[in-house]
Backbone bond lengths (Angstrom), bond angles and torsions (degrees), N, CA, C in turn:
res aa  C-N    CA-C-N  psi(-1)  N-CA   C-N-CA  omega(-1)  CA-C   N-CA-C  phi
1 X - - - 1.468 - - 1.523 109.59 -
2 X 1.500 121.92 141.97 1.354 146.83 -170.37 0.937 122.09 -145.55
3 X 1.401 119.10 128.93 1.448 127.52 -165.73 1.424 94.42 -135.95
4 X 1.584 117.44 108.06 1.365 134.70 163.67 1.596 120.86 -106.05
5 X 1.487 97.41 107.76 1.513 112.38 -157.49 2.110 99.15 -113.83
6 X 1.780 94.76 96.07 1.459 87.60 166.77 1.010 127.45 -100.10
7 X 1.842 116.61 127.61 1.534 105.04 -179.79 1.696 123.72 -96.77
8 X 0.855 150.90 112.16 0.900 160.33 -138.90 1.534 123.22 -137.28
9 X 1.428 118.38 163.50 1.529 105.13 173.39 1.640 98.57 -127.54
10 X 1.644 98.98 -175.01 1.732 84.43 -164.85 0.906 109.07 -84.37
11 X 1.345 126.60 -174.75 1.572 126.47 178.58 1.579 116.05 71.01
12 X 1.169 123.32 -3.51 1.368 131.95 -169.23 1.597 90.59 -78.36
13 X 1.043 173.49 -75.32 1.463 153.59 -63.60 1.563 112.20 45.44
14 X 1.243 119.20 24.27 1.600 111.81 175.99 1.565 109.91 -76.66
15 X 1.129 136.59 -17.27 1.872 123.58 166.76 1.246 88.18 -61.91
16 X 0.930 111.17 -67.31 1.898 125.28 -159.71 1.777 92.35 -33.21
17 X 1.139 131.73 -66.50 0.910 142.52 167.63 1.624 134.08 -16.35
18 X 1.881 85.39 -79.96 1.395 89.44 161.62 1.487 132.43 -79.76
19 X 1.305 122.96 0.07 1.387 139.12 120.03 1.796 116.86 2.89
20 X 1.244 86.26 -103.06 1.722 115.91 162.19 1.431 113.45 -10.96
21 X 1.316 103.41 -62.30 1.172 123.89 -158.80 1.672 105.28 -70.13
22 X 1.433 81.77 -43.58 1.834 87.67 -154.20 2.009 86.31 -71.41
23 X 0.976 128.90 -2.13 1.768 123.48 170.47 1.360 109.12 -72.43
24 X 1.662 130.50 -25.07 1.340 111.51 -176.42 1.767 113.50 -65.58
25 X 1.602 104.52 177.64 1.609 92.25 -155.75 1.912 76.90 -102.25
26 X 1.268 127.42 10.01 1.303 128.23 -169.10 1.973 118.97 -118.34
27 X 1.348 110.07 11.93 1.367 127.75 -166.41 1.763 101.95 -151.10
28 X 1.634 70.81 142.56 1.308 89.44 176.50 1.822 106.80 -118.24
29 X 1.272 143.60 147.91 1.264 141.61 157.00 1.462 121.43 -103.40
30 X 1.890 96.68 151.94 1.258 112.78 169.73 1.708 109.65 -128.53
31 X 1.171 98.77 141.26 1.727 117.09 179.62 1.373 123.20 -88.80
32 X 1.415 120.49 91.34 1.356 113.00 -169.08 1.477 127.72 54.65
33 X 1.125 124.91 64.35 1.622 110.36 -162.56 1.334 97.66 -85.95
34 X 1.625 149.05 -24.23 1.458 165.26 -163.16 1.558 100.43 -63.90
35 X 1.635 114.89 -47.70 1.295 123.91 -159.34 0.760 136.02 -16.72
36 X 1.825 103.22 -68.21 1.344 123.79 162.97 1.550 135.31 -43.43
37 X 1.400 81.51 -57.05 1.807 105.49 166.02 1.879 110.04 -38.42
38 X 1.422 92.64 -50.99 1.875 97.63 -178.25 1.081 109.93 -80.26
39 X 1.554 149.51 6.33 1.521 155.34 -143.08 1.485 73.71 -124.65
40 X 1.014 126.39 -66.14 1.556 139.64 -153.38 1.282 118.71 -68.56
41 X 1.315 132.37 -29.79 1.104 148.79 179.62 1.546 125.85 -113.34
42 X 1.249 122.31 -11.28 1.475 132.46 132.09 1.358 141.43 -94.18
43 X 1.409 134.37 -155.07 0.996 139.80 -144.57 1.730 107.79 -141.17
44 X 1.729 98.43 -9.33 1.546 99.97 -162.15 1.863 97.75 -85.90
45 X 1.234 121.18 148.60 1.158 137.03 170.11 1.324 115.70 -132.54
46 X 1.886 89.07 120.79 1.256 103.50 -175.59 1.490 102.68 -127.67
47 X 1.189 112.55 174.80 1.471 139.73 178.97 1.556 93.30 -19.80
48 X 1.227 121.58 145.48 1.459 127.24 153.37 1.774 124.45 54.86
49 X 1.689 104.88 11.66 1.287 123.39 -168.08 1.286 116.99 -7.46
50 X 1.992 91.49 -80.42 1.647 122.48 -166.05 1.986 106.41 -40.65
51 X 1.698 85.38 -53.05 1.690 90.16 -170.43 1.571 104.13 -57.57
52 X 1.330 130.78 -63.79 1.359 109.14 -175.46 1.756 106.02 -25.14
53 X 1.266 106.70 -80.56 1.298 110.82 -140.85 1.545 101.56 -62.16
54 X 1.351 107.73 -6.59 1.495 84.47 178.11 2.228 112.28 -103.14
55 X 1.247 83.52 2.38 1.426 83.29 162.06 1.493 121.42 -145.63
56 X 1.364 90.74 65.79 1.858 121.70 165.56 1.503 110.50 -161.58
57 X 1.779 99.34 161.92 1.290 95.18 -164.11 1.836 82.47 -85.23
58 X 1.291 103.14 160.07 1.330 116.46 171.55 1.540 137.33 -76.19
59 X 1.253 87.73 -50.45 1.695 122.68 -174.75 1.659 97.05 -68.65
60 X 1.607 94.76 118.06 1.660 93.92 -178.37 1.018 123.42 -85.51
61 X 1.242 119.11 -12.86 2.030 127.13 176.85 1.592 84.23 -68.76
62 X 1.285 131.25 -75.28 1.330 140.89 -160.35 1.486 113.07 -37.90
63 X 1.463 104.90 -61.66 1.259 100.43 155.68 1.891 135.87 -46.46
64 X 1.439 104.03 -36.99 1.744 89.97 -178.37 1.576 106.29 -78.10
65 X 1.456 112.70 -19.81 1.635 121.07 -179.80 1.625 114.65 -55.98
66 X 1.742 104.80 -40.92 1.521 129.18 173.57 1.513 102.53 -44.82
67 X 1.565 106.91 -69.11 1.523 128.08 -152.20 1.500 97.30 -69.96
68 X 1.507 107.34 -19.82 2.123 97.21 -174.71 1.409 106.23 -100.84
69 X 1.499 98.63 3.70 1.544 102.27 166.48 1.494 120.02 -100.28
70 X 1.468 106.83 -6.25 1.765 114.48 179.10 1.089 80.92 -83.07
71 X 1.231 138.04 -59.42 1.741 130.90 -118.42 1.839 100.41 -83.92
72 X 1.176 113.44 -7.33 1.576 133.87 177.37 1.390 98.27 -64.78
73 X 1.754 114.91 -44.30 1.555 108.25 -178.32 1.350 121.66 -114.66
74 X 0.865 107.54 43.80 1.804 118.80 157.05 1.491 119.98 -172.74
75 X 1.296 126.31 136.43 1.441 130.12 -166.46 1.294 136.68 -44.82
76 X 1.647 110.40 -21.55 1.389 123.22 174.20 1.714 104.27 -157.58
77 X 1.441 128.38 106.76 1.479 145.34 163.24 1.603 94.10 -75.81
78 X 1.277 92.19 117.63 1.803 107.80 172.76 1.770 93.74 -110.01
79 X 1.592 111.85 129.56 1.174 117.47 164.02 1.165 107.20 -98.71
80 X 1.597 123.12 161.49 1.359 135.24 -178.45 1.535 86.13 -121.15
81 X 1.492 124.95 133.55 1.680 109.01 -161.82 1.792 71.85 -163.76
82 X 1.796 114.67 117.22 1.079 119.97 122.27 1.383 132.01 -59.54
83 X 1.344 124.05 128.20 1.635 141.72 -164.70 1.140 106.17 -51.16
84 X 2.073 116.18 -62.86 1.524 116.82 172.63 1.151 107.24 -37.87
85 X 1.530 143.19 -66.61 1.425 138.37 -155.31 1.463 99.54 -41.79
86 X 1.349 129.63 -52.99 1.445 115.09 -167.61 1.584 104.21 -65.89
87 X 1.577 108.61 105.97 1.362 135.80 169.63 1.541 107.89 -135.37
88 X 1.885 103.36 133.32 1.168 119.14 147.39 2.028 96.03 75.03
89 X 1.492 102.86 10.40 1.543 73.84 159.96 1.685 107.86 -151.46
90 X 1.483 125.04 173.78 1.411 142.65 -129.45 2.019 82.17 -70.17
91 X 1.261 112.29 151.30 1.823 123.08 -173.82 1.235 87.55 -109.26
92 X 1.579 133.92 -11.76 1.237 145.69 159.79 1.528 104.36 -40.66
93 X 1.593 130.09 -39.26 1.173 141.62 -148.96 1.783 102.38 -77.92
94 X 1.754 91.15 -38.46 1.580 106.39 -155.55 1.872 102.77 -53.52
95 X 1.441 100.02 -33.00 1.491 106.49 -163.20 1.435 104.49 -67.48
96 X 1.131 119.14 31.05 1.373 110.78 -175.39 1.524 107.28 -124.50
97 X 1.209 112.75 -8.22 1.568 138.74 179.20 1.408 118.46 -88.87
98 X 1.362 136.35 178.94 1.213 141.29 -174.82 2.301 76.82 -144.84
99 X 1.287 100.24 97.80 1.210 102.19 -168.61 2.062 96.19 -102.28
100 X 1.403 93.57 136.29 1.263 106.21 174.87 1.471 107.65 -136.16
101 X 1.647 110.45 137.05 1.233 135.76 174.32 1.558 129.09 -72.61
102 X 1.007 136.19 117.25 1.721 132.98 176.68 1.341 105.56 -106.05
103 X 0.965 126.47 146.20 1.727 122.61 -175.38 1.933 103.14 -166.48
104 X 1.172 92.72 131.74 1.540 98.74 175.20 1.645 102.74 -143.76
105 X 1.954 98.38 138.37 1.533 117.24 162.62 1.071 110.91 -11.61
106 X 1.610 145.20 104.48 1.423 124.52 142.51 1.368 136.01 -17.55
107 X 1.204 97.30 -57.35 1.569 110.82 -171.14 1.700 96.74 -57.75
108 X 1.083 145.78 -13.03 1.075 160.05 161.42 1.602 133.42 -62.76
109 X 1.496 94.49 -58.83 1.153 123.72 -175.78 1.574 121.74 -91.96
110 X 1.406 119.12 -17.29 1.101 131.86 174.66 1.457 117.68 -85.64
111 X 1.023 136.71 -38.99 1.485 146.71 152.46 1.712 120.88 -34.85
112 X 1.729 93.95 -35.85 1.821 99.02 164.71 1.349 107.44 -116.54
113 X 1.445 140.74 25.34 1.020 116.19 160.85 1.523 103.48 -89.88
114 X 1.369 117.67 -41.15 1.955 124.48 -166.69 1.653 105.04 -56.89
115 X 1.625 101.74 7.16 1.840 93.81 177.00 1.366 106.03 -88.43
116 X 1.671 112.41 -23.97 1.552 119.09 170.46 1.359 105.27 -79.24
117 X 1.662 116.68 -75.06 1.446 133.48 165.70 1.013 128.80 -64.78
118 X 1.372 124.01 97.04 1.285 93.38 -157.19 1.947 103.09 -102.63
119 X 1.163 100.30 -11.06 2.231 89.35 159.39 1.846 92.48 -127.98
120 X 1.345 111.26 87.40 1.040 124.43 155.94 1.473 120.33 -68.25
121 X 1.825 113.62 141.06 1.523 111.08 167.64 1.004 98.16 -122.85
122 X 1.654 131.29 -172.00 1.186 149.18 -81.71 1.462 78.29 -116.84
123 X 1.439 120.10 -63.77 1.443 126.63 169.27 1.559 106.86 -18.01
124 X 1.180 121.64 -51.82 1.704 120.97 -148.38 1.462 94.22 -59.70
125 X 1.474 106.78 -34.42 1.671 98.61 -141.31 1.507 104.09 -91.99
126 X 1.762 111.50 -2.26 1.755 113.11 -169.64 1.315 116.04 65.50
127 X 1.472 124.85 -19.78 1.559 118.47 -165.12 1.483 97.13 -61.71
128 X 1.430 139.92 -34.43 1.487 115.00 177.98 1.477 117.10 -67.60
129 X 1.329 99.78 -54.40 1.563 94.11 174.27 1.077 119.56 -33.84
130 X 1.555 111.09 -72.79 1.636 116.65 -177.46 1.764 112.43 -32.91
131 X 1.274 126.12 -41.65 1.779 133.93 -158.25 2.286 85.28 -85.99
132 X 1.336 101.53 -34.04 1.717 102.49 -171.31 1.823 105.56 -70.95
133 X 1.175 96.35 -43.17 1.894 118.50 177.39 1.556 92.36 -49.28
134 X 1.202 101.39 -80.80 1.911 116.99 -159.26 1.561 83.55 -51.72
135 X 1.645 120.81 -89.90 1.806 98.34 -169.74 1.388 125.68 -15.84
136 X 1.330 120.28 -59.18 1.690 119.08 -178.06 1.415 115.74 -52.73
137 X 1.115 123.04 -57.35 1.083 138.80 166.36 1.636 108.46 -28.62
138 X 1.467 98.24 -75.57 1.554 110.43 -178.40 1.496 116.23 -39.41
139 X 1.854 108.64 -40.45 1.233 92.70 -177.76 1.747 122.36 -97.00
140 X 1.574 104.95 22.46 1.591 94.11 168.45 1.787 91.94 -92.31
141 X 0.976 130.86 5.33 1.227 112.50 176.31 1.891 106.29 111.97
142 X 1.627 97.80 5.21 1.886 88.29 174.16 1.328 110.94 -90.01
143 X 1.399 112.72 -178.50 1.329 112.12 -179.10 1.906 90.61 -153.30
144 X 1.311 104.91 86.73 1.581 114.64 -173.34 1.675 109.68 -61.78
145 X 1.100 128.65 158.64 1.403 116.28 166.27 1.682 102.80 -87.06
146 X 1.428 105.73 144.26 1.749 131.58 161.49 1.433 137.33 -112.21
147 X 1.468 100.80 106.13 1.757 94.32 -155.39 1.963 101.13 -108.91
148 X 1.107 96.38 127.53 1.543 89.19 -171.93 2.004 102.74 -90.66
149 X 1.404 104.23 144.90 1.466 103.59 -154.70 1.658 114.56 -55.79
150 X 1.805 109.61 -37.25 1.235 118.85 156.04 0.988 137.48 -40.85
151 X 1.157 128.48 -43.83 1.818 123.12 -171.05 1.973 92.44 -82.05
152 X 1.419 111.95 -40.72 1.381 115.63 179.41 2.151 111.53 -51.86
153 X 1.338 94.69 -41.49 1.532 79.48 162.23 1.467 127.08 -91.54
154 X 1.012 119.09 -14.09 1.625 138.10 -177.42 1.803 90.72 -67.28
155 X 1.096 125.57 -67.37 1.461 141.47 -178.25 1.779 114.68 -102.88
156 X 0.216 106.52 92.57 2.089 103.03 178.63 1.375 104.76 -105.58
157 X 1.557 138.96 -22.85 1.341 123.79 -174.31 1.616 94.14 -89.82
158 X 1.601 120.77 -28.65 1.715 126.15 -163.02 1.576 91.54 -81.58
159 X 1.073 107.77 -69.36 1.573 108.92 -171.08 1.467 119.45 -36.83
160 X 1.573 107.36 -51.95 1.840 127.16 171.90 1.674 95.24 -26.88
161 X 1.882 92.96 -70.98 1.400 95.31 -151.45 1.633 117.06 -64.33
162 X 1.287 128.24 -16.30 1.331 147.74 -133.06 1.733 68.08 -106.18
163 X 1.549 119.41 -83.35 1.804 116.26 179.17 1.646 115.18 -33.23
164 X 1.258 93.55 -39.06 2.028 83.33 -173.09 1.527 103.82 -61.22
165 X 1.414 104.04 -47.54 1.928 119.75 -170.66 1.616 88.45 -48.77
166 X 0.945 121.88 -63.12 1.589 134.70 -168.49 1.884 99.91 -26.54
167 X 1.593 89.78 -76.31 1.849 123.86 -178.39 1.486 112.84 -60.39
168 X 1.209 112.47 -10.73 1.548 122.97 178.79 1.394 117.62 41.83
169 X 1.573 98.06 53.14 1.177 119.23 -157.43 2.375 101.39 -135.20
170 X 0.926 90.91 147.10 2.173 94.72 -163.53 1.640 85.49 -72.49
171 X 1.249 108.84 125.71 1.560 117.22 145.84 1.558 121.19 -50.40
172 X 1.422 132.21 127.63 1.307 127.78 175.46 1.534 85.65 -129.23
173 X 1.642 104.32 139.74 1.363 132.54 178.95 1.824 108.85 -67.22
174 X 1.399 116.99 -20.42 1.223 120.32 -178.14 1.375 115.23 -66.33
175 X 1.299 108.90 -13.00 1.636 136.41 -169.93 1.647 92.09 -53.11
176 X 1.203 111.09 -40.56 1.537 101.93 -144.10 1.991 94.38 -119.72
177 X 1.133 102.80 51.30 1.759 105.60 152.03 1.650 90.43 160.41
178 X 1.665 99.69 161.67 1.421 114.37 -160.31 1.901 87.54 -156.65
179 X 1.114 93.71 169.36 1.627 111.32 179.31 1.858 95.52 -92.59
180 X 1.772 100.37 135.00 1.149 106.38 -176.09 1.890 118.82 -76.54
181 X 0.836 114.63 74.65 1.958 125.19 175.13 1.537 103.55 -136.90
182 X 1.421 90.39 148.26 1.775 99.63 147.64 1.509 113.61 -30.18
183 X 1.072 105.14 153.58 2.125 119.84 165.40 1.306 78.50 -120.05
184 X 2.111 86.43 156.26 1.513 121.31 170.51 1.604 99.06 -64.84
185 X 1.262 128.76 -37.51 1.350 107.60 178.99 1.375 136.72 -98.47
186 X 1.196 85.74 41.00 1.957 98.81 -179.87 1.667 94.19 -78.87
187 X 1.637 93.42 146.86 1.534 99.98 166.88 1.920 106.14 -68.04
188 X 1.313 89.43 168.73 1.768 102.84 173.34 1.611 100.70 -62.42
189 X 1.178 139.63 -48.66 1.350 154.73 127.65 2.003 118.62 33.12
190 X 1.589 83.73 -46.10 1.762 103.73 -160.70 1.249 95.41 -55.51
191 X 1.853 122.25 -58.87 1.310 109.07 171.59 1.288 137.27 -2.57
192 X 1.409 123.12 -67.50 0.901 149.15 -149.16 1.930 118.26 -103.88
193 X 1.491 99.09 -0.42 1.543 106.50 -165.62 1.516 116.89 -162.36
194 X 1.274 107.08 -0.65 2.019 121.01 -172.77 1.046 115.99 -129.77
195 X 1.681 116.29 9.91 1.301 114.86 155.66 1.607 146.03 3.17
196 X 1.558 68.21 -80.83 2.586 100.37 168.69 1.365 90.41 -64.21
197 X 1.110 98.69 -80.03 2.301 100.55 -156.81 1.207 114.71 -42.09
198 X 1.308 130.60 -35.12 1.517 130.25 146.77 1.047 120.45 -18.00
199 X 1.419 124.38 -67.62 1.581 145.85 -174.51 1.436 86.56 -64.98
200 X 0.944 121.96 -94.37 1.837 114.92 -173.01 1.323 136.16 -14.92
201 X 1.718 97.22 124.68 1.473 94.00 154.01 1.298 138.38 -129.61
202 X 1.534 93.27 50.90 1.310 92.99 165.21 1.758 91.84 161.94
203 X 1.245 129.35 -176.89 1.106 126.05 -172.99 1.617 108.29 -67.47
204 X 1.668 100.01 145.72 1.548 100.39 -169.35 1.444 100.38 -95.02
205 X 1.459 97.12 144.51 1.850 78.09 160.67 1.203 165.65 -68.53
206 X 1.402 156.12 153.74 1.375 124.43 -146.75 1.701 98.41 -91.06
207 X 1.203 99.99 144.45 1.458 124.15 160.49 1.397 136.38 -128.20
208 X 0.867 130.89 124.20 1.583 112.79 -158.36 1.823 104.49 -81.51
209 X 1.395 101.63 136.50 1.535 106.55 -166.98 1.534 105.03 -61.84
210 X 1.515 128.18 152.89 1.489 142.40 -171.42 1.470 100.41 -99.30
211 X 1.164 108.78 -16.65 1.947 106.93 -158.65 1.702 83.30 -80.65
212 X 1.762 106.70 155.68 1.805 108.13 150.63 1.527 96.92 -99.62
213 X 1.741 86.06 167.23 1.702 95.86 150.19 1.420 126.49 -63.42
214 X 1.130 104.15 117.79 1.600 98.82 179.68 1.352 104.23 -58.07
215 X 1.545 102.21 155.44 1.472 119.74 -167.22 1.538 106.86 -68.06
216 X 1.441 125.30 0.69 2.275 101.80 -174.04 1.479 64.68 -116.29
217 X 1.342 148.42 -8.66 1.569 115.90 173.49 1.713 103.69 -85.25
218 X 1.112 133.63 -10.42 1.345 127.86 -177.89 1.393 114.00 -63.61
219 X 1.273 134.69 -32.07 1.924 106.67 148.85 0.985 137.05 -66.98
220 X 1.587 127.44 -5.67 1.318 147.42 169.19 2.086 96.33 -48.47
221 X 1.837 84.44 -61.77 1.657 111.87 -145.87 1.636 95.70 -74.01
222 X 1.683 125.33 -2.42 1.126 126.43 -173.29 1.782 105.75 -106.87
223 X 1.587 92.67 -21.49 1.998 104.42 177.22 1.666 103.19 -73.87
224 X 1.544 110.24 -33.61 1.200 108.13 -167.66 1.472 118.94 -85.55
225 X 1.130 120.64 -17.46 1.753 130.71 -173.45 1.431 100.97 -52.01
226 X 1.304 123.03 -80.55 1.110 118.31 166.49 1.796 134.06 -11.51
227 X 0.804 84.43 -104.65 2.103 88.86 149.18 1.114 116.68 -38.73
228 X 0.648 145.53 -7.61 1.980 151.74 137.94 1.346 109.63 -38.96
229 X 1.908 92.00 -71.45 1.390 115.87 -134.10 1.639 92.97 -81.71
230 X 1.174 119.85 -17.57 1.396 115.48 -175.60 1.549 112.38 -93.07
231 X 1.241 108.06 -20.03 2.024 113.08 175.83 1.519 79.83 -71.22
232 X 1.026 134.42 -52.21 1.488 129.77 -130.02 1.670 91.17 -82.10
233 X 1.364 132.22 -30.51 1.377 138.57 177.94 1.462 97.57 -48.23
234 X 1.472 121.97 -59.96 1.279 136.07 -142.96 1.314 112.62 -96.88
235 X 1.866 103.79 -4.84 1.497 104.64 167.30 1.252 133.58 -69.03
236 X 1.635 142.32 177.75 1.368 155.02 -107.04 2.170 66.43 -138.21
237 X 1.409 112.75 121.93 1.675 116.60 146.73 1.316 107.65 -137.40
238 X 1.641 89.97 152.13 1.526 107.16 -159.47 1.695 85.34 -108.39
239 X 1.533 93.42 162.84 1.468 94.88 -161.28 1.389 98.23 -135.36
């Protein structure tokens, strides 16, 4: 049993991801299962609020109790896990995971998040969490893998394999294209945020985005550099 827990922020290529994932013939995926849990216990409102929470369980212990009871029946449970969602419960939990990091450029990523959010703070983007996660982590002695979303589209067969080596887990070539539809395990959510990855089949290629940060998000995009720049130290390079 395997529990692959990615935390991620939005806009990263994380469907795309858990996509990927959900093609091995040895994994099963889950879509945000925290969501609700984080809808419920903050203040942030996003796209499609009410419906999450009213069709997910809420309670976030309950939920990881759920997920360590899937992962009993199939060889590897891949979570799809925005970073913010982990609120209000024990980091004690994390060690039970094979936890992997997704992280993408702000300056990048902020230009498509304000189409959901549109005056997002610091919360929206997970980059603290994610840099607070990896420290803890770091100091029981893990060393999680960190994949920055760029080099993952720049490379997707190198990067794959470089994460599996990581997860000590077999590369399968299926990893890298899928039939373009919704999956049964998209959150209710997708509506509202899976547009592209829908269309996809398979990782797109990288392009560097044309949009700027709009100017009242530019102290956002100046809080976040930092917290970038330090996932980005600790990321996965291919050589």
């Amino acid at each position: 049993m395997k529990i692959i827990s990615l935390w991620s922020g939005p806009r990263n290529v994380s469907t795309a991801l858990m996509y990927s994932f959900a093609q091995r013939s040895d994994t099963y995926v889950v879509d945000e299962p925290l969501y609700g849990h984080y809808l419920t216990k903050t203040d942030a409102d996003h796209p499609g609020k009410q419906e999450v929470i009213n069709n997910m369980e809420t309670d976030g212990l309950k939920v990881i109790h759920q997920l360590n009871k899937q992962a009993k029946t199939t060889p590897i449970l891949f979570l799809k896990n925005m970073a913010h969602h982990w609120i209000g419960l024990s980091d004690e939990l994390l060690l039970d995971y094979d936890n992997v990091f997704l992280i993408r450029d702000p300056r990048e990523m902020l230009p498509s998040l304000v189409n959901q959010i549109p005056n997002p703070i610091m919360r929206d983007t997970g980059l603290k969490m994610q840099v607070d996660l990896l420290k803890k982590l770091q100091s029981q002695g893990r060393t999680p893998a960190v994949i920055d979303s760029r080099q993952l589209l720049l490379n997707p067969e190198n990067t794959l394999k470089k994460l599996c080596t990581i997860l000590k887990i077999k590369f399968e070539a299926d990893m890298l294209e899928w039939e373009a539809k919704p999956r049964k395990e998209d959150g209710v959510w997708a509506k509202h945020w899976y547009q592209n990855v829908h269309k996809s089949t398979g990782f797109e290629p990288y392009t560097k985005k044309k949009a700027e940060v709009p100017s009242h998000v530019q102290p956002l995009l100046e809080e976040c550099i930092p917290y970038y720049d330090y996932l980005y130290e600790n990321a996965i390079k291919l050589n």
